[in-house]
ROLO-109290 format. One record per residue (C-alpha): residue number from 1; residue in three letters; x, y, z. Coordinates in Angstrom, 3 decimals, padded with zeros to 6 digits. Each point is the difference from the previous one (the first is absolute). Layout:
% ROLO-109290
> nr,rest,X,Y,Z
> NUM,ALA,X,Y,Z
...
//
This chain:
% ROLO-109290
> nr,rest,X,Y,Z
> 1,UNK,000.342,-000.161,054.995
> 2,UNK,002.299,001.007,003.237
> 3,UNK,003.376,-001.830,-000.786
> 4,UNK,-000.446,-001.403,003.571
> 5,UNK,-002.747,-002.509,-001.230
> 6,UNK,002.098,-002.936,-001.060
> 7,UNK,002.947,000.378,002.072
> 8,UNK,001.408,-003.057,001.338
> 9,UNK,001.323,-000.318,003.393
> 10,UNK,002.757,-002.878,-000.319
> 11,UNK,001.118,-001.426,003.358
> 12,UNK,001.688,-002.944,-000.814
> 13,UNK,001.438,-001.888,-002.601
> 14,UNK,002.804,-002.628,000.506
> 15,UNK,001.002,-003.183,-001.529
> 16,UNK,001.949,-002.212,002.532
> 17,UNK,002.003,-003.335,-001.491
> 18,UNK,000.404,-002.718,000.961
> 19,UNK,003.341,-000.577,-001.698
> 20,UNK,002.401,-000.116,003.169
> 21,UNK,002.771,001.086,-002.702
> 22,UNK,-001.381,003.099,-001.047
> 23,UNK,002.804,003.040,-000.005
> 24,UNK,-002.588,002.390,000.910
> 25,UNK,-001.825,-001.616,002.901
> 26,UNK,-003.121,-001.821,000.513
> 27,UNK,-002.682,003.243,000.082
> 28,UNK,000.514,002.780,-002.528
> 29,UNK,-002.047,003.026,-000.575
> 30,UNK,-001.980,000.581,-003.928
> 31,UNK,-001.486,003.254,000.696
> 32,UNK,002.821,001.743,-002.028
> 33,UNK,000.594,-002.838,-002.814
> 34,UNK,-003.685,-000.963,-000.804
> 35,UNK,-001.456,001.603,-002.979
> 36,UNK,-003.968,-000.739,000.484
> 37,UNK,-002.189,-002.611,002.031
> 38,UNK,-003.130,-001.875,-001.132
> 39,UNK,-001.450,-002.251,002.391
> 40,UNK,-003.293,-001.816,-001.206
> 41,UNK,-002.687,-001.207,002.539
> 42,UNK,-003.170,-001.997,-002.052
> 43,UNK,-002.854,-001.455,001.560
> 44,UNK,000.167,-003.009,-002.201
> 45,UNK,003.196,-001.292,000.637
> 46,UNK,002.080,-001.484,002.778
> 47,UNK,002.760,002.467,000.647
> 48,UNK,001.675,003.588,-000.388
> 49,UNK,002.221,000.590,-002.134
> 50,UNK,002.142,002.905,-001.472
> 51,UNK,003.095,001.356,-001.637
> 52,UNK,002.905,002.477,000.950
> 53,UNK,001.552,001.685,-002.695
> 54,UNK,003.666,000.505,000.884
> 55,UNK,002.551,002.396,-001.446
> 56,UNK,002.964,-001.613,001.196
> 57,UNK,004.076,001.484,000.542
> 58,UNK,001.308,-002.358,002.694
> 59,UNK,-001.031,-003.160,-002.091
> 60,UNK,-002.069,-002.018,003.084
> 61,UNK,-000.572,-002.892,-001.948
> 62,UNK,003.647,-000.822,000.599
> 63,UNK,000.794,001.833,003.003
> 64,UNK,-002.929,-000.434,001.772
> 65,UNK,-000.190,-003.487,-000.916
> 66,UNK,-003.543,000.110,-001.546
> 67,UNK,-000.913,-004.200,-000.158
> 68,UNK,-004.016,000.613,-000.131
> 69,UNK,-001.375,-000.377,003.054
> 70,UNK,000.860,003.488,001.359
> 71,UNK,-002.623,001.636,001.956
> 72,UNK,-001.171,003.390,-000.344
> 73,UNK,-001.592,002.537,002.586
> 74,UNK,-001.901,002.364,-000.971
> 75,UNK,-001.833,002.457,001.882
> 76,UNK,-002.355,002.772,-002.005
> 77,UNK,-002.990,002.206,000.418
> 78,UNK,-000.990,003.027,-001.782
> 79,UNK,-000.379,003.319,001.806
> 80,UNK,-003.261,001.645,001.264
> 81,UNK,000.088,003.446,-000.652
> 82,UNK,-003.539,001.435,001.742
> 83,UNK,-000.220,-002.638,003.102
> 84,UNK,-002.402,-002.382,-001.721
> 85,UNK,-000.666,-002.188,002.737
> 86,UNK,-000.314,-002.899,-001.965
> 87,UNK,002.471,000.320,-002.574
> 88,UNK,003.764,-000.745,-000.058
> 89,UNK,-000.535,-001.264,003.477
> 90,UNK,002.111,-003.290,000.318
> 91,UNK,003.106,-000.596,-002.458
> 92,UNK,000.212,-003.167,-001.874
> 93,UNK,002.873,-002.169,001.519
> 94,UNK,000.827,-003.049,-002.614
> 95,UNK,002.714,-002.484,000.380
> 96,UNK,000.635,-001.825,-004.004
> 97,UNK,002.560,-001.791,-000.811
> 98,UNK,001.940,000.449,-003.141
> 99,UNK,-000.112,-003.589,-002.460
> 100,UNK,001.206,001.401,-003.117
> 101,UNK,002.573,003.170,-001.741
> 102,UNK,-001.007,001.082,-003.122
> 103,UNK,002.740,000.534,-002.308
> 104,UNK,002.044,003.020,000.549
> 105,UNK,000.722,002.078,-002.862
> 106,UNK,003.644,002.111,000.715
> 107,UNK,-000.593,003.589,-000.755
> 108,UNK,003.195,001.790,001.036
> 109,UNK,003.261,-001.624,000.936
> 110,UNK,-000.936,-000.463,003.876
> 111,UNK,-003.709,-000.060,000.070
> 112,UNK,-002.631,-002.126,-001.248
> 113,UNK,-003.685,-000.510,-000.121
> 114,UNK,-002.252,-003.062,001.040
> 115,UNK,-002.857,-000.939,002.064
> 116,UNK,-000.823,-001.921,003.001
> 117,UNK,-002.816,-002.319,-000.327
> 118,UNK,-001.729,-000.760,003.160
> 119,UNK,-002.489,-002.715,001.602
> 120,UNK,-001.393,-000.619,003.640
> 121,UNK,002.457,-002.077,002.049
> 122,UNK,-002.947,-002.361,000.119
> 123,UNK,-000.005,-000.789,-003.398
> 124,UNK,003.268,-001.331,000.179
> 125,UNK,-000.967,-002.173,003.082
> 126,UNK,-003.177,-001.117,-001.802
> 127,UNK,001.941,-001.405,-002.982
> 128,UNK,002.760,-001.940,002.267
> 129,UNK,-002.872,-001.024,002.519
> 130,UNK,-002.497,-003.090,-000.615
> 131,UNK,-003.102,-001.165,001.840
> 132,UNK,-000.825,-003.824,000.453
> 133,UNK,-002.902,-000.031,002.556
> 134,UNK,-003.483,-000.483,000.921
> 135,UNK,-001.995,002.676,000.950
> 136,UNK,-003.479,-000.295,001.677
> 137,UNK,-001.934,003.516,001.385
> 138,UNK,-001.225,003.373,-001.891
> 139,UNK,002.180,001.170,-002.410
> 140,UNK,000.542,003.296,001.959
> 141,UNK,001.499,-002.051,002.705
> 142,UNK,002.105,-002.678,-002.766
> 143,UNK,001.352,003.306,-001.815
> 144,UNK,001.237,001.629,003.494
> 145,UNK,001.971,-003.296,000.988
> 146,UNK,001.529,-000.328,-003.458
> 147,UNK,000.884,003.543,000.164
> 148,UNK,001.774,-000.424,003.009
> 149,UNK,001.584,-003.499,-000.106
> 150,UNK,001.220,000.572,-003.396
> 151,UNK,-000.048,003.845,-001.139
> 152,UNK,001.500,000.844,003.355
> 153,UNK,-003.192,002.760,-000.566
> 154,UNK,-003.305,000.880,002.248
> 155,UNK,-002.534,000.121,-002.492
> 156,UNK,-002.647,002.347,-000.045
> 157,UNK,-003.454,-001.409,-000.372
> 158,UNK,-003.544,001.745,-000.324
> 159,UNK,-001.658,-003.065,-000.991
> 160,UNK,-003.272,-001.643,001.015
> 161,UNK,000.235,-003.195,-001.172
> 162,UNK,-001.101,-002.477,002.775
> 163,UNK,-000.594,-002.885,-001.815
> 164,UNK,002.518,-002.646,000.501
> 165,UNK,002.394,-001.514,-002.957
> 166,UNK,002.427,-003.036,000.322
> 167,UNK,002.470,-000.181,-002.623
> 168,UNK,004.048,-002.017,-000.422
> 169,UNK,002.377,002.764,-001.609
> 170,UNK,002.168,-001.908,-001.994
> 171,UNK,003.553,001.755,000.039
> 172,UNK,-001.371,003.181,-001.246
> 173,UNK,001.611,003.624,000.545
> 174,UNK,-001.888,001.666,002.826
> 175,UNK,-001.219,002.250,-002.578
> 176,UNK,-001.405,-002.067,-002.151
> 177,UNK,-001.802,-001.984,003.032
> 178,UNK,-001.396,003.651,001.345
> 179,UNK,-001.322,000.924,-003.966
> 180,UNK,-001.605,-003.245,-000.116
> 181,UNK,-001.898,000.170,003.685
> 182,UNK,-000.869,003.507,-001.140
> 183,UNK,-001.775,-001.305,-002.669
> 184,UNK,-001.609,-001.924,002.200
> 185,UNK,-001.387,002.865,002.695
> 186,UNK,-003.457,-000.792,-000.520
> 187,UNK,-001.968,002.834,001.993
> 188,UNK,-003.321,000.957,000.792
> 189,UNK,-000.309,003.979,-000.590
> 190,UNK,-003.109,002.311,000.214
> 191,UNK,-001.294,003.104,-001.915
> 192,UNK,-002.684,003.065,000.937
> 193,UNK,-002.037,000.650,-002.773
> 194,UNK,-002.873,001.749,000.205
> 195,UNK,000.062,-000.674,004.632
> 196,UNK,-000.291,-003.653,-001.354
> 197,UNK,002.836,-002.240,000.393
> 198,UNK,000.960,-002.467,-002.514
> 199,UNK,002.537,-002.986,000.666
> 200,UNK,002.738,-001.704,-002.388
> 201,UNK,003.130,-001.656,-000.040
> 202,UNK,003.179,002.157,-000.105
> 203,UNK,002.942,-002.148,-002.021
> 204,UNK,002.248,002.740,-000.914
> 205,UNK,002.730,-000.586,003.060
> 206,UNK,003.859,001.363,-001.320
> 207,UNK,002.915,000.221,001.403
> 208,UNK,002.091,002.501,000.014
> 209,UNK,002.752,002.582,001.649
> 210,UNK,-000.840,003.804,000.881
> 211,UNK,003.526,001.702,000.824
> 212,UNK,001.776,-002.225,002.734
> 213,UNK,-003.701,-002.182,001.069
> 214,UNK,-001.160,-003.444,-001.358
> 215,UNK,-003.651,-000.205,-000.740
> 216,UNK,-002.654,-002.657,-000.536
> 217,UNK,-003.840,002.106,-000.766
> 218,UNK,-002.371,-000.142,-002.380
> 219,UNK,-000.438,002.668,-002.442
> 220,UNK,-004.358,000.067,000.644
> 221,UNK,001.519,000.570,003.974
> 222,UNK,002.203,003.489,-001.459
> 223,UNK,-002.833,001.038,-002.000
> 224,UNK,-002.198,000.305,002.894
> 225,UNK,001.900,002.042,002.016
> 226,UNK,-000.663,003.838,-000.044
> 227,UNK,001.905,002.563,-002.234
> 228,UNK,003.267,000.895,001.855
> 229,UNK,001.737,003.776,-000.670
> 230,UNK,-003.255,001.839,-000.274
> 231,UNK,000.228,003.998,-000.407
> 232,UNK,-002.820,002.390,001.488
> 233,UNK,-000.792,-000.103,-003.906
> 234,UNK,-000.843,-003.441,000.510
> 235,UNK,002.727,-001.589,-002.059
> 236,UNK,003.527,-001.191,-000.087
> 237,UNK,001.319,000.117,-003.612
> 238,UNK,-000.069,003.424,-001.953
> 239,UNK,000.406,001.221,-003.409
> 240,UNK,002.230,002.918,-000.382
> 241,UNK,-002.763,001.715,003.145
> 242,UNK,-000.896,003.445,000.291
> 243,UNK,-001.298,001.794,002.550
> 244,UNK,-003.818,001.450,-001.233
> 245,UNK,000.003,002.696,001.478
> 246,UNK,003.187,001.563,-000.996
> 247,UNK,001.028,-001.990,-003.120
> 248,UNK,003.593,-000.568,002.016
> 249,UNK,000.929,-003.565,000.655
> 250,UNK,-000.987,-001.390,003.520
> 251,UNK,003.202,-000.557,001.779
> 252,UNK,-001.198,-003.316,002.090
> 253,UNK,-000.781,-001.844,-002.770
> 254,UNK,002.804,000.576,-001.943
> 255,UNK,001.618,-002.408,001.627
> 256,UNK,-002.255,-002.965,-001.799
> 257,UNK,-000.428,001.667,-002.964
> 258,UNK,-000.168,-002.209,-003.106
> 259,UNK,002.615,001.977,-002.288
> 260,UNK,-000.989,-003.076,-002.992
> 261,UNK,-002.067,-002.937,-000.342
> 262,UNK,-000.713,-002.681,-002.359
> 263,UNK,-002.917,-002.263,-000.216
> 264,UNK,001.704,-003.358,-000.965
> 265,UNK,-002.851,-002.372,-000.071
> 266,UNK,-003.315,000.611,-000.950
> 267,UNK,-002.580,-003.155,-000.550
> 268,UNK,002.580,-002.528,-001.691
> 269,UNK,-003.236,-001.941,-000.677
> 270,UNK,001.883,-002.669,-002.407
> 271,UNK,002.833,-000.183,002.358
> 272,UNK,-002.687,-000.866,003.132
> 273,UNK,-002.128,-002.133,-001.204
> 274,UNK,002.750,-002.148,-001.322
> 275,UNK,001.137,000.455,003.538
> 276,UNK,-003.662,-001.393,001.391
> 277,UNK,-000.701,003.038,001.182
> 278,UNK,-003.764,000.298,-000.749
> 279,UNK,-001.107,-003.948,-000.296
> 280,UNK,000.910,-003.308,000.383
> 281,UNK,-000.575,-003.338,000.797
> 282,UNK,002.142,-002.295,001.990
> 283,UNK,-000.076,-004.253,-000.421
> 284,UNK,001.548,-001.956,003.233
> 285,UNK,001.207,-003.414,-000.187
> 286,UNK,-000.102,-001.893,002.828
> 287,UNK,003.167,-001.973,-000.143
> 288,UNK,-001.406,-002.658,002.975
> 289,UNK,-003.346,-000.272,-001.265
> 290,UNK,001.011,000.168,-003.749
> 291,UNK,-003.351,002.597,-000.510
> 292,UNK,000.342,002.660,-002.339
> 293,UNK,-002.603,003.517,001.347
> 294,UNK,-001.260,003.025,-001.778
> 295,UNK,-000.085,002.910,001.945
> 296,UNK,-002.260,002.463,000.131
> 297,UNK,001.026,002.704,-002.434
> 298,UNK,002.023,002.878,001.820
> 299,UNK,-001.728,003.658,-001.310
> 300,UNK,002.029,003.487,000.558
> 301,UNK,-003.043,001.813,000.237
> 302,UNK,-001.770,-001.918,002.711
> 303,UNK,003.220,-000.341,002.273
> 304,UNK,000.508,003.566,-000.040
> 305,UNK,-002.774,000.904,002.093
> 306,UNK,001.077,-001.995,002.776
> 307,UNK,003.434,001.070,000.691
> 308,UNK,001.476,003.519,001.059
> 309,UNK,001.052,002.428,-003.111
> 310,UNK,001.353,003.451,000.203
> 311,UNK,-002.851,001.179,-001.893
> 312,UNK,-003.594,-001.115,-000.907
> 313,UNK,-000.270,-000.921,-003.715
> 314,UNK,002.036,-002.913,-001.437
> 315,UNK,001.344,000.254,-003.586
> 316,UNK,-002.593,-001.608,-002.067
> 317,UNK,-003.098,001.650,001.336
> 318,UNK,-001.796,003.081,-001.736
> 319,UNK,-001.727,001.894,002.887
> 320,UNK,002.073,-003.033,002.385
> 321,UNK,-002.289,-002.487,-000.807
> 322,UNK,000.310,-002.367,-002.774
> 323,UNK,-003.122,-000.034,-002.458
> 324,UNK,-000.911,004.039,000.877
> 325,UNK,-000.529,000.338,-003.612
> 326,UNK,-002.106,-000.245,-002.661
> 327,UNK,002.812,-000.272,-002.591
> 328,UNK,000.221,-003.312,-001.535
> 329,UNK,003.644,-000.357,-000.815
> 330,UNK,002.059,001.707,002.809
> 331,UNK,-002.120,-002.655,001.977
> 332,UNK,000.954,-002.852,-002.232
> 333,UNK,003.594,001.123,000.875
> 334,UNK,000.062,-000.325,003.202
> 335,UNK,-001.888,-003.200,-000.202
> 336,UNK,003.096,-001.348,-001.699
> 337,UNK,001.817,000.955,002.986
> 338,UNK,-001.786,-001.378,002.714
> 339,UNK,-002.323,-002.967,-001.278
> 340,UNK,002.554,-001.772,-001.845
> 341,UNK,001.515,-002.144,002.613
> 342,UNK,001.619,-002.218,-002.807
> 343,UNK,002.266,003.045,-000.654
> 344,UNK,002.225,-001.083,003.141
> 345,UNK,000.243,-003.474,000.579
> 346,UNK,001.836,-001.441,002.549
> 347,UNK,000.863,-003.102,001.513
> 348,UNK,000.807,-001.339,003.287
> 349,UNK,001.026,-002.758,001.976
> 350,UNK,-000.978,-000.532,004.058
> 351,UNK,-000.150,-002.573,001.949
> 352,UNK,-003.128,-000.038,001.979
> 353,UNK,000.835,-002.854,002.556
> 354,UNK,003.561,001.695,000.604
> 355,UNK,-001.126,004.021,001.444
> 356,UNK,-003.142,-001.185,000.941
> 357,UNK,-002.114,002.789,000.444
> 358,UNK,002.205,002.641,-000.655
> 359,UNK,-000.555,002.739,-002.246
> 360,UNK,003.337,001.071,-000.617
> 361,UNK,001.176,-003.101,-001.847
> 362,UNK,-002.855,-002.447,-000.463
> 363,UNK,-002.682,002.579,-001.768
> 364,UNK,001.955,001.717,-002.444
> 365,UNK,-002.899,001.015,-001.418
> 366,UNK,-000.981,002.656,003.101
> 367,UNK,003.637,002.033,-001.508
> 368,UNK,001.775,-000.479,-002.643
> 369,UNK,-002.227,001.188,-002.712
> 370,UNK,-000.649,003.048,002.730
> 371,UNK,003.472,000.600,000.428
> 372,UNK,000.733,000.196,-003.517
> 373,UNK,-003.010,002.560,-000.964
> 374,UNK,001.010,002.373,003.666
> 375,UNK,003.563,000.465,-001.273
> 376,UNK,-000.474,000.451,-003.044
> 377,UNK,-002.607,002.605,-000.212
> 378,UNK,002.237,001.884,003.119
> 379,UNK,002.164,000.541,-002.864
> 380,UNK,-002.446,001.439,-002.329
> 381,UNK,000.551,003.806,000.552
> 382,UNK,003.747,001.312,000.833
> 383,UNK,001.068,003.053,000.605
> 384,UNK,003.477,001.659,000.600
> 385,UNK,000.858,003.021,001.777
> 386,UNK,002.675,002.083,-000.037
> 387,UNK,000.355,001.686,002.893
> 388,UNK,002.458,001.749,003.153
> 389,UNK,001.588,-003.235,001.970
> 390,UNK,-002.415,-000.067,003.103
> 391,UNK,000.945,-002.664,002.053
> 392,UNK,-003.489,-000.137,001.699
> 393,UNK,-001.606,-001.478,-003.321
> 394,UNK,-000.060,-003.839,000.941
> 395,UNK,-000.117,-003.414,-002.312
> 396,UNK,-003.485,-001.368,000.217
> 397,UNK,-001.625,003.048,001.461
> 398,UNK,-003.148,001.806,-001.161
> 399,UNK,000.510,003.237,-001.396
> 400,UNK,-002.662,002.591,-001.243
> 401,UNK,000.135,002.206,-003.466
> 402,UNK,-003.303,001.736,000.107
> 403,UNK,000.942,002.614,-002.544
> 404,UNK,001.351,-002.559,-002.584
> 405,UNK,000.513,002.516,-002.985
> 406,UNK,-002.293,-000.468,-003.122
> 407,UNK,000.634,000.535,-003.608
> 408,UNK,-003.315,000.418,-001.035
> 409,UNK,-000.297,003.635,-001.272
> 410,UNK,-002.825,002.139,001.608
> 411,UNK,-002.904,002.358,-002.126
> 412,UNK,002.786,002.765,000.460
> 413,UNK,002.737,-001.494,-001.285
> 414,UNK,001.317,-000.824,003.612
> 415,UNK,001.248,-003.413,001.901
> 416,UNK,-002.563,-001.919,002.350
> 417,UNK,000.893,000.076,003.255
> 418,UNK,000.040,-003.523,000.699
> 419,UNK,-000.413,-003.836,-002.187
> 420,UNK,-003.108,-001.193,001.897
> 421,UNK,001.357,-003.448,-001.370
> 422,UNK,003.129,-000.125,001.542
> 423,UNK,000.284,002.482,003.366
> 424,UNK,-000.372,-001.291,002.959
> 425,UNK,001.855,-002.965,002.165
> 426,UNK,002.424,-001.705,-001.413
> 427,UNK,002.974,-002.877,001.560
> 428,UNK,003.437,000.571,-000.135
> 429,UNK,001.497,-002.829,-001.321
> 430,UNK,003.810,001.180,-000.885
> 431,UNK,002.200,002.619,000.878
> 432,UNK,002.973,000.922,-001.849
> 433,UNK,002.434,002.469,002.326
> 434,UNK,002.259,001.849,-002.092
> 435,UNK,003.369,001.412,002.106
> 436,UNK,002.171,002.297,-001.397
> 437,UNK,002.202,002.973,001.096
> 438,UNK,-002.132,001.978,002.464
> 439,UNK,-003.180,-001.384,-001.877
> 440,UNK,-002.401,-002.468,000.638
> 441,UNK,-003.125,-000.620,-002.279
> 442,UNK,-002.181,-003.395,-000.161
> 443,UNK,-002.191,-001.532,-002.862
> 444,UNK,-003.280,-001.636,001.808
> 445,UNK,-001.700,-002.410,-001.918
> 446,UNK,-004.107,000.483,001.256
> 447,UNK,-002.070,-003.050,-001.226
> 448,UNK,-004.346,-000.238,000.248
> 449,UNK,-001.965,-002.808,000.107
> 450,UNK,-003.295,001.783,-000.818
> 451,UNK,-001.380,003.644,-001.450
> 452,UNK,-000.980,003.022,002.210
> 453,UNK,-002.562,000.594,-002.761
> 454,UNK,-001.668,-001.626,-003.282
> 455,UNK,-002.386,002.949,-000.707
> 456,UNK,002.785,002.023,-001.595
> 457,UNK,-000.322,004.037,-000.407
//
């Protein structure tokens, strides 16, 4: 591989105090005193965060006046050595703060070794901030007011969720109040199978940050989008590639070539269906009308055909549909999963006479056990990359591995070309940048909701 793939292209990094006693000013440059960088976006929490390494002779802790609410500016991108036009095209500019020194360990007389640990500013606002308020409108709208009155943030939102919710936040952190609307996001989504269209409720809203943006969406509106980064091969991810016709790499995609993966999650079946992933049932009590109701059981298998995937079998099917067998016992199994609503009980209070009509907060029963089930199996297959920092790879994007590499040995002795179970689209749900010297390399965590293929080799 060219030593040009992975090169970082640093254009900033500064860490200005606000100590007005500091002997070396207020701003004060890293780029010769840090020692690596990791920066971690996920799609399933609330902020960035990271950590700078530092390798320290002019002890800043003291003479800088480091108190823990520094901030740091960093700007990064990696380099694009062959003009991809969609690669390495905007640099990542962050603003963290620093809220904690690790202990420094002295390894000469005059220098010593510690790290930076580093939040978004807004994290420190959310935890000194507190919202005592009633809202009334879509949550879209609630979530972009909060953001701005008390986040001091324009929020992002892709949402579709019309219906309206009224709700008293009781001196909660604006956080906390924007998780538990989230939950909430009760949306109607649509699917194409077959040039039928099939309707169902979306309740998988998160919030999260990508880079220096605020976002409200739902994770069945990501999945729908189309596969971003595609090569004329007609993928974006690629396993140490060669060129066919001349068995020499192919320069291009050596740029988003997947040096090492690991598949850490495969079909944690125990773990899920404790989770509710695959069935459940859900008992209300009205607290005005003192009436305790049975819901009808929620079922994995027949919500899955009514909401977007990024690819056409779910996880319990043989042949994608459930019962496509005439083996007694693997069907039994999967019975277990899905018929046994006992297996995840829960219980809930509403108050009918209070949200009248509402199906955010007076019928539970239209999303939580839905909720529970579409984050949980989102989680079912992970995959991280190793691979060149490319700036262009985004948090909650769509990315496409069509030549996933296979271990299953051929009649010759050879490799398959590609796991028909796992290639295809898959969501990027975490990105871990990795900064050093001249070199910049991420690990991309990929996560699937459903199989390319059930009809193995």
């Amino acid at each position: 591989m060219p030593q040009e793939v992975g090169k970082l292209e640093l254009g900033k990094l500064l860490i200005t105090s606000n100590n007005p006693f500091s002997s070396s000013g207020r701003i004060f440059p890293l780029e010769n005193h840090y020692t690596r960088i990791d920066l971690y976006e996920n799609l399933f929490e609330n902020f960035v965060t990271g950590t700078i390494g530092i390798e320290d002779s002019v002890n800043l802790p003291t003479n800088f006046g480091i108190l823990g609410h520094e901030e740091i500016h960093i700007i990064f991108k990696g380099n694009n050595p062959w003009g991809i036009v969609d690669c390495n095209t905007e640099p990542i500019d962050l603003k963290l703060l620093v809220h904690e020194i690790t202990p420094r360990h002295h390894v000469s007389e005059k220098v010593q070794h510690y790290a930076l640990n580093l939040i978004s500013p807004t994290a420190l606002l959310n935890n000194v901030t507190k919202v005592s308020q009633s809202y009334r409108g879509n949550i879209g709208g609630i979530v972009q007011k909060i953001g701005k009155d008390h986040l001091k943030e324009d929020i992002f939102t892709g949402l579709n969720a019309p219906g309206i919710i009224q709700c008293v936040i009781p001196y909660w952190n604006p956080v906390m109040t924007i998780n538990w609307l989230a939950e909430r996001a009760v949306h109607q989504t649509s699917t194409n199978r077959g040039g039928q269209f099939q309707y169902g409720l979306a309740c998988d809203t998160i919030f999260y940050q990508d880079r220096d943006i605020f976002k409200l969406n739902s994770i069945s509106n990501l999945i729908k989008a189309s596969a971003t980064l595609i090569d004329p091969s007609g993928t974006t991810l690629h396993y140490q590639p060669v060129d066919a016709a001349g068995g020499q790499p192919f320069r291009p995609t050596l740029q988003r070539s997947v040096s090492h993966y690991t598949i850490q999650s495969s079909f944690n079946t125990l773990k899920h269906s404790a989770e509710g992933a695959y069935s459940g049932q859900l008992v209300t009590h009205d607290i005005t009308r003192k009436k305790l109701v049975y819901h009808p059981p929620f079922r994995y298998t027949t919500d899955f055909f009514t909401r977007p995937h990024l690819a056409e079998n779910h996880f319990l099917s043989i042949g994608g549909v459930v019962g496509n067998t005439t083996e007694q016992q693997p069907q039994q199994r999967i019975g277990q999963l899905t018929n046994q609503h006992q297996a995840s009980y829960r219980f809930q209070s509403k108050n009918a006479l209070l949200y009248d009509g509402h199906i955010h907060v007076n019928t539970p029963e239209h999303w939580t056990l839905r909720r529970m089930s579409h984050l949980s199996m989102m989680r079912n297959v992970i995959v991280a990359v190793e691979m060149p920092g490319d700036t262009s790879i985004r948090l909650g994007r769509v990315v496409r591995w069509k030549d996933f590499p296979s271990a299953q040995p051929t009649s010759d002795g050879g490799k398959q070309e590609n796991d028909k179970f796992l290639e295809g689209d898959f969501l990027v749900t975490a990105i871990h940048h990795q900064l050093e010297a001249g070199k910049y390399h991420m690990i991309v965590e990929l996560t699937k909701d459903a199989l390319h293929s059930t009809t193995g080799y």
